[in-house]
PyMOL Python script that loads the backbone (N, CA, C, O; Angstrom):
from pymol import cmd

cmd.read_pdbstr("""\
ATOM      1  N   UNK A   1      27.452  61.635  -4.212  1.00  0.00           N
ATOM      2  CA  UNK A   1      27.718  60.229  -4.042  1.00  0.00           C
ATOM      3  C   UNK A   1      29.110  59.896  -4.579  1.00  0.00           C
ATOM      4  O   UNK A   1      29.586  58.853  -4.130  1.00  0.00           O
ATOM      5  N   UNK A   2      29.782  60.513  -5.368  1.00  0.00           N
ATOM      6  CA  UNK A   2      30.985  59.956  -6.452  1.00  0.00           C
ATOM      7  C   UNK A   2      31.803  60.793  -5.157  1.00  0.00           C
ATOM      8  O   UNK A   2      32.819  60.168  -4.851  1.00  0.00           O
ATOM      9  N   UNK A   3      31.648  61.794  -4.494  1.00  0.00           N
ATOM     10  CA  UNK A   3      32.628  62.757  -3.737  1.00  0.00           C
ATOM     11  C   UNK A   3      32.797  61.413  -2.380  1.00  0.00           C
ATOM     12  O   UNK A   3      33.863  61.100  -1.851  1.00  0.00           O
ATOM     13  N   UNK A   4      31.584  60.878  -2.104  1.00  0.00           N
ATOM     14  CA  UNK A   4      31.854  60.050  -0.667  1.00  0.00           C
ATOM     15  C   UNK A   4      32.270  58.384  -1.139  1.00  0.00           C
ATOM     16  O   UNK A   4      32.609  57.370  -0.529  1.00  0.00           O
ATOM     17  N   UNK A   5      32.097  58.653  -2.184  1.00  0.00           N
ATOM     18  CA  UNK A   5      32.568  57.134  -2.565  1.00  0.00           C
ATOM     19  C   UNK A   5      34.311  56.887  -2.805  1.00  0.00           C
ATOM     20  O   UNK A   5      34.723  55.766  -3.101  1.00  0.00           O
ATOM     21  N   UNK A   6      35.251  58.060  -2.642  1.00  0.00           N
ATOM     22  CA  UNK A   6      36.103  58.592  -2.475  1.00  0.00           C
ATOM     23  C   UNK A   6      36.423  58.244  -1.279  1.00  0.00           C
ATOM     24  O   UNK A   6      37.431  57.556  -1.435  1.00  0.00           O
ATOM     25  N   UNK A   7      36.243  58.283  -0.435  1.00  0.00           N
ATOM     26  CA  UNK A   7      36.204  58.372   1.592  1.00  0.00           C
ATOM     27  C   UNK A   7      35.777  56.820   2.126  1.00  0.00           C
ATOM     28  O   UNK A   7      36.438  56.064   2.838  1.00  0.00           O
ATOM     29  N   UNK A   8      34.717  56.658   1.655  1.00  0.00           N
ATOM     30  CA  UNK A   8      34.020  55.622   1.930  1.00  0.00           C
ATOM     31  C   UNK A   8      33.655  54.558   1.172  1.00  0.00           C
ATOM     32  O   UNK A   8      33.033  54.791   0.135  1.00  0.00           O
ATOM     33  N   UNK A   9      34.047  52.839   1.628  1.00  0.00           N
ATOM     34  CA  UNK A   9      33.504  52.170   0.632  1.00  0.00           C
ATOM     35  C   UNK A   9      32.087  51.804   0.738  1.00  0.00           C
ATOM     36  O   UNK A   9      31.532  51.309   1.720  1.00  0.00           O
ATOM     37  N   UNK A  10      31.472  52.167  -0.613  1.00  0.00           N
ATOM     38  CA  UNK A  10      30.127  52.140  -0.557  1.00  0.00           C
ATOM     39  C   UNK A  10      29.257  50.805  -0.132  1.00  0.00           C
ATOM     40  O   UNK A  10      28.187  50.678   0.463  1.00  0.00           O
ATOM     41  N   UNK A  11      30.371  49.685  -0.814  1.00  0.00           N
ATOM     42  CA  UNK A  11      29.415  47.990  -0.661  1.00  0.00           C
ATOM     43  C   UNK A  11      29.676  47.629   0.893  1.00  0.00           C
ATOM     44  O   UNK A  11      29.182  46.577   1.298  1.00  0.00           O
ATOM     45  N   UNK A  12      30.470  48.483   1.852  1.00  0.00           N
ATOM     46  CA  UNK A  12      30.403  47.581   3.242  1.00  0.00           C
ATOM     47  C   UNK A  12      29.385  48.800   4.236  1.00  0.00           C
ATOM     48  O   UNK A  12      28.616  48.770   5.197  1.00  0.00           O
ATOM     49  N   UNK A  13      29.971  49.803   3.288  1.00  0.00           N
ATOM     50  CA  UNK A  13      28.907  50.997   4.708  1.00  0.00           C
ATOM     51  C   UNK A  13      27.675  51.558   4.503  1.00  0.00           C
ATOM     52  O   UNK A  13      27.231  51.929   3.417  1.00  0.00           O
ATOM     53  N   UNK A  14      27.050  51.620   5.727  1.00  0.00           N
ATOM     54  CA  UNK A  14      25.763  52.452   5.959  1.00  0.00           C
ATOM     55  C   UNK A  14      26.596  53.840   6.041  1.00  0.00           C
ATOM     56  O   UNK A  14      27.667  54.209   6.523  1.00  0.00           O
ATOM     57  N   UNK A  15      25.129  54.617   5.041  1.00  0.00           N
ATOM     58  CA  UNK A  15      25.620  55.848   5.335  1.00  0.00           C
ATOM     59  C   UNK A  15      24.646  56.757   5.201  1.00  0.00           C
ATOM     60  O   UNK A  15      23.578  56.300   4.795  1.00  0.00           O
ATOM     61  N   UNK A  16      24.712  58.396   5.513  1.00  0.00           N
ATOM     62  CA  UNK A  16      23.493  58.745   4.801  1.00  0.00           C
ATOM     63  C   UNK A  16      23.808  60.206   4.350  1.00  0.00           C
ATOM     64  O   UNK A  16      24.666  60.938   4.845  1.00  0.00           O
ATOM     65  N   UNK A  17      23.172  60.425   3.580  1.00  0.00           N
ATOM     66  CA  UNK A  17      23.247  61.920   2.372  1.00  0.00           C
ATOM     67  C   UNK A  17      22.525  63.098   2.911  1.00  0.00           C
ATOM     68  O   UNK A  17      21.373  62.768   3.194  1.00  0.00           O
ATOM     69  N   UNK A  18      22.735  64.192   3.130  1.00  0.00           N
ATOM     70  CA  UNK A  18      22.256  65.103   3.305  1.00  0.00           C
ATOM     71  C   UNK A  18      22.448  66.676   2.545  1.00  0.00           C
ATOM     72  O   UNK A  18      23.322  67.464   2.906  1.00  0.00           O
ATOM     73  N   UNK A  19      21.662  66.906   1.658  1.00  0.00           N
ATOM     74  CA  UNK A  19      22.281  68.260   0.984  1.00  0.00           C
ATOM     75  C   UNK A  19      21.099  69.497   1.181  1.00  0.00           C
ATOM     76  O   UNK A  19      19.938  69.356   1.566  1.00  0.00           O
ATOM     77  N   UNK A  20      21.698  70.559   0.844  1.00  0.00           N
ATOM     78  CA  UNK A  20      20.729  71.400   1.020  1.00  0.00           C
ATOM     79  C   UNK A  20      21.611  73.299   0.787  1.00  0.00           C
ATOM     80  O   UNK A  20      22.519  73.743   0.084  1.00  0.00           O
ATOM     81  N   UNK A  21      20.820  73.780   1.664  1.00  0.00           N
ATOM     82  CA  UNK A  21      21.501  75.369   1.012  1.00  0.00           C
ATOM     83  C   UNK A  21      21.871  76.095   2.280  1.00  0.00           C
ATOM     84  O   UNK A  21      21.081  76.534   3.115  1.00  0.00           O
ATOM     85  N   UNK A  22      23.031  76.151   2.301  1.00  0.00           N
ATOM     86  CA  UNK A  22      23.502  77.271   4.022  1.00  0.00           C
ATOM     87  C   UNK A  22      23.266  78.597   4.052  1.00  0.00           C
ATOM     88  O   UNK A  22      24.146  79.415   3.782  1.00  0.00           O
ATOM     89  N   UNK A  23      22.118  78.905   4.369  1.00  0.00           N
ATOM     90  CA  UNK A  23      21.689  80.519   4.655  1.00  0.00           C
ATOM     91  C   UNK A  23      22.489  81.263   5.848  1.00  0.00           C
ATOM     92  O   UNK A  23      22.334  80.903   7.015  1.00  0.00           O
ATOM     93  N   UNK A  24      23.321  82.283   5.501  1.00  0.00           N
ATOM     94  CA  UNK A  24      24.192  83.168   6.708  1.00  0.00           C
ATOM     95  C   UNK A  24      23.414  83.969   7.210  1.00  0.00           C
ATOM     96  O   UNK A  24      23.513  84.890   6.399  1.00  0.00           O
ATOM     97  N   UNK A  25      22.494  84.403   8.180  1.00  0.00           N
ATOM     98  CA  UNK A  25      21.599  85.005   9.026  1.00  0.00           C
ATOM     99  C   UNK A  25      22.517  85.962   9.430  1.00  0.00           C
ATOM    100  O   UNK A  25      23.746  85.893   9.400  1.00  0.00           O
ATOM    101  N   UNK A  26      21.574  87.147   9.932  1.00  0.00           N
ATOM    102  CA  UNK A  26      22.265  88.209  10.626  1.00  0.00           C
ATOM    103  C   UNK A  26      22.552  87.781  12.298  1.00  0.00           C
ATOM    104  O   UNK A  26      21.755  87.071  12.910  1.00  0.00           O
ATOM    105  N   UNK A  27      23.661  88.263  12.847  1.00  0.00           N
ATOM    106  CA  UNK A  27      24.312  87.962  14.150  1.00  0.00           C
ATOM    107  C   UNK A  27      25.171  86.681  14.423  1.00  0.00           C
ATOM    108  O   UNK A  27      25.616  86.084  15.403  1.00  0.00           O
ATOM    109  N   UNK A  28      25.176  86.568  13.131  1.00  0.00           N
ATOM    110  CA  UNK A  28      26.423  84.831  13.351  1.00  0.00           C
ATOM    111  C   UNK A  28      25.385  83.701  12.875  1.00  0.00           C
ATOM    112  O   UNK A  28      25.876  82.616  12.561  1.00  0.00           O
ATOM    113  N   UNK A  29      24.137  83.844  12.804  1.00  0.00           N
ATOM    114  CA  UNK A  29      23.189  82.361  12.932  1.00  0.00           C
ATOM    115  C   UNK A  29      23.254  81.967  11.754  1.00  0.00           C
ATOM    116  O   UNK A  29      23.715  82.858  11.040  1.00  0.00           O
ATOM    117  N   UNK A  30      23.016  81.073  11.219  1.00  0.00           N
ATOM    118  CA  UNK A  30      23.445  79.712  10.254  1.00  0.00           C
ATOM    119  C   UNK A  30      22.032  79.327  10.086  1.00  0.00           C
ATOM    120  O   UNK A  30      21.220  79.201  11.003  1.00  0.00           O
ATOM    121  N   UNK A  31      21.773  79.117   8.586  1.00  0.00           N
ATOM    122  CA  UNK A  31      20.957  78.281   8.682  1.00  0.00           C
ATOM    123  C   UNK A  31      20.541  76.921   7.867  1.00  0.00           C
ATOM    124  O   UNK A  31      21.605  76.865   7.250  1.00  0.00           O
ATOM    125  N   UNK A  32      19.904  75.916   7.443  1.00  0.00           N
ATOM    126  CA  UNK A  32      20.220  75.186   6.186  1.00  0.00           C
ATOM    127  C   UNK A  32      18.855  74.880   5.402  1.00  0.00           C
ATOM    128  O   UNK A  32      18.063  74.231   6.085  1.00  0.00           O
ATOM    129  N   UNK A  33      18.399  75.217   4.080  1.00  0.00           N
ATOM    130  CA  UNK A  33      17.103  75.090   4.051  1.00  0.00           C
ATOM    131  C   UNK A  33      17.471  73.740   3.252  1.00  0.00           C
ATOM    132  O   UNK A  33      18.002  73.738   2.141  1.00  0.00           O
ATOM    133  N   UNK A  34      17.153  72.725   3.899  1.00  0.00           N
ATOM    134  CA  UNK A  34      17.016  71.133   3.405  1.00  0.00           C
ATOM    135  C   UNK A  34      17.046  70.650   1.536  1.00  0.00           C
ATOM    136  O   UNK A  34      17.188  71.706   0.920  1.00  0.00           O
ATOM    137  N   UNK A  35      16.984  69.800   0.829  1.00  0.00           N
ATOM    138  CA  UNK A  35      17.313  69.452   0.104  1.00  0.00           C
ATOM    139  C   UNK A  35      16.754  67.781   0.112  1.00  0.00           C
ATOM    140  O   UNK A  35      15.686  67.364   0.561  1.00  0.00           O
ATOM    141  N   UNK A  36      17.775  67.067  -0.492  1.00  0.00           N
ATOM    142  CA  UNK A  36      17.792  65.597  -0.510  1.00  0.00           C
ATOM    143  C   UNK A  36      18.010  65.189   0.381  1.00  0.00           C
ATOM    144  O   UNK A  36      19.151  65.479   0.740  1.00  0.00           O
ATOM    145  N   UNK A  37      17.364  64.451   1.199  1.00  0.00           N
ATOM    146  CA  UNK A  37      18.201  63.228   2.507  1.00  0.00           C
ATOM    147  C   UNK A  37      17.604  61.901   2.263  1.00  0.00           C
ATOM    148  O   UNK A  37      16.489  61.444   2.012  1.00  0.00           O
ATOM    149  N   UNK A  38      19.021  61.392   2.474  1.00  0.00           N
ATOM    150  CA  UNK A  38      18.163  59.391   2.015  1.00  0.00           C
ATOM    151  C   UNK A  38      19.466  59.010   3.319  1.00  0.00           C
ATOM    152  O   UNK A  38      20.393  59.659   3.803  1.00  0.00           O
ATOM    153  N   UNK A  39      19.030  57.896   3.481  1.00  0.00           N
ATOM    154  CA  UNK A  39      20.012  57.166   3.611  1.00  0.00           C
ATOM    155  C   UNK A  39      20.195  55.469   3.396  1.00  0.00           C
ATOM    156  O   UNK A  39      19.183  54.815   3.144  1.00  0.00           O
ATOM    157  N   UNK A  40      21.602  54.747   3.514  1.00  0.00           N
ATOM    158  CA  UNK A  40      21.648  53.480   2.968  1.00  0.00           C
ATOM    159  C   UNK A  40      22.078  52.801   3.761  1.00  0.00           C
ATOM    160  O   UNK A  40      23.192  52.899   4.275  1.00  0.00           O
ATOM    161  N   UNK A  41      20.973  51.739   4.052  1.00  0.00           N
ATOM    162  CA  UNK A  41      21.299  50.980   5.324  1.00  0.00           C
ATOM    163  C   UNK A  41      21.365  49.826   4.996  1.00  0.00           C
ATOM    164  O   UNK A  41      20.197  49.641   4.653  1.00  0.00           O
ATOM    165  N   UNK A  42      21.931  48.778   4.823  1.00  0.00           N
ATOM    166  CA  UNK A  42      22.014  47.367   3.782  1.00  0.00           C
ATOM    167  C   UNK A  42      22.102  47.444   2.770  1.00  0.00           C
ATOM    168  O   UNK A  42      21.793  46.425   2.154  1.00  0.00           O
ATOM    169  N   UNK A  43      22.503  48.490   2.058  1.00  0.00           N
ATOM    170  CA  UNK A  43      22.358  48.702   0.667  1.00  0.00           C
ATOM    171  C   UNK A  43      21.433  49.009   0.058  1.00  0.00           C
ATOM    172  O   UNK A  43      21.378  49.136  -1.165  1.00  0.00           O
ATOM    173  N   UNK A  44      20.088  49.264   1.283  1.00  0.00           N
ATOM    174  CA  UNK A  44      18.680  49.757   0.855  1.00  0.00           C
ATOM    175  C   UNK A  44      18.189  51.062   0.968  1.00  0.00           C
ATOM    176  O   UNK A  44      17.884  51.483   2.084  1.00  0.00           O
ATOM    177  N   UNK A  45      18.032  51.985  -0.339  1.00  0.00           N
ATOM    178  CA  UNK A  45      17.536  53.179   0.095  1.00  0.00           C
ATOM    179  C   UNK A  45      16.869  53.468   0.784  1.00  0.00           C
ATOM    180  O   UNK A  45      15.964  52.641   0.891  1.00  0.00           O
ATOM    181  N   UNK A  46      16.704  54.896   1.873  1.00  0.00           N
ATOM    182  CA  UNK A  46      15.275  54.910   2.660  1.00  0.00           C
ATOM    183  C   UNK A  46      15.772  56.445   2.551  1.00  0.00           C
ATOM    184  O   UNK A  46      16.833  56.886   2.993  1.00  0.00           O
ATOM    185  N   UNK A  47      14.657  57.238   1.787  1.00  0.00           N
ATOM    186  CA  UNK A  47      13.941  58.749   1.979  1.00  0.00           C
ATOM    187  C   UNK A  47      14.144  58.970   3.828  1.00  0.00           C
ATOM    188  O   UNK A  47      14.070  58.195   4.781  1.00  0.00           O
ATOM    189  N   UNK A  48      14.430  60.456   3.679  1.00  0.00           N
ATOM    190  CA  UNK A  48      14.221  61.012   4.889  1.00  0.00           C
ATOM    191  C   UNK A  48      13.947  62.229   4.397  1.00  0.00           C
ATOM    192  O   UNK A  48      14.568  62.997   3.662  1.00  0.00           O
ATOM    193  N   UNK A  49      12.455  62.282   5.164  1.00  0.00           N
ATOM    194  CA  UNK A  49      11.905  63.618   5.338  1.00  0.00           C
ATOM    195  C   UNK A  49      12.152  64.310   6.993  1.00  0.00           C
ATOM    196  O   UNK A  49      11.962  63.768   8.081  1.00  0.00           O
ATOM    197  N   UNK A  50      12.611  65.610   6.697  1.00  0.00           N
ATOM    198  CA  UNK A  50      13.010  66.421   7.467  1.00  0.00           C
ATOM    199  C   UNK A  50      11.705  67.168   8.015  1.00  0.00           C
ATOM    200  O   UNK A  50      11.752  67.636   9.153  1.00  0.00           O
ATOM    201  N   UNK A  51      10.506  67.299   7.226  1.00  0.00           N
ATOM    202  CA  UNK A  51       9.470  68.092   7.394  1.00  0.00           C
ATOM    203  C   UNK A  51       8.653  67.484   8.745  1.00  0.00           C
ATOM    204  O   UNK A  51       7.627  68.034   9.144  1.00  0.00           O
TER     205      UNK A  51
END
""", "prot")
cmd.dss("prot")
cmd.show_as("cartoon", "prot")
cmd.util.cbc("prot")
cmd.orient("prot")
């Protein structure tokens, strides 16, 4: 949050967070095993589940 609050001002924008862990697969494939996701839409938190 302190890294995008840098970029972005927090009191006018919607935005939303996504973190997690980048797994390098064999043959080039990518992968991300999820973490935190919210996002802020009026200034109101809302959870996002990925599951």
């Amino acid at each position: 949050q302190r890294a995008l609050s840098k970029l972005v001002n927090l009191d006018k924008a919607d935005y939303a967070v996504f973190t997690g862990i980048q797994i390098h697969g064999p043959d080039g494939m990518n992968y991300v095993s999820p973490d935190i996701c919210y996002a802020i839409i009026d200034k109101a938190k809302k959870d996002i589940s990925l599951k």
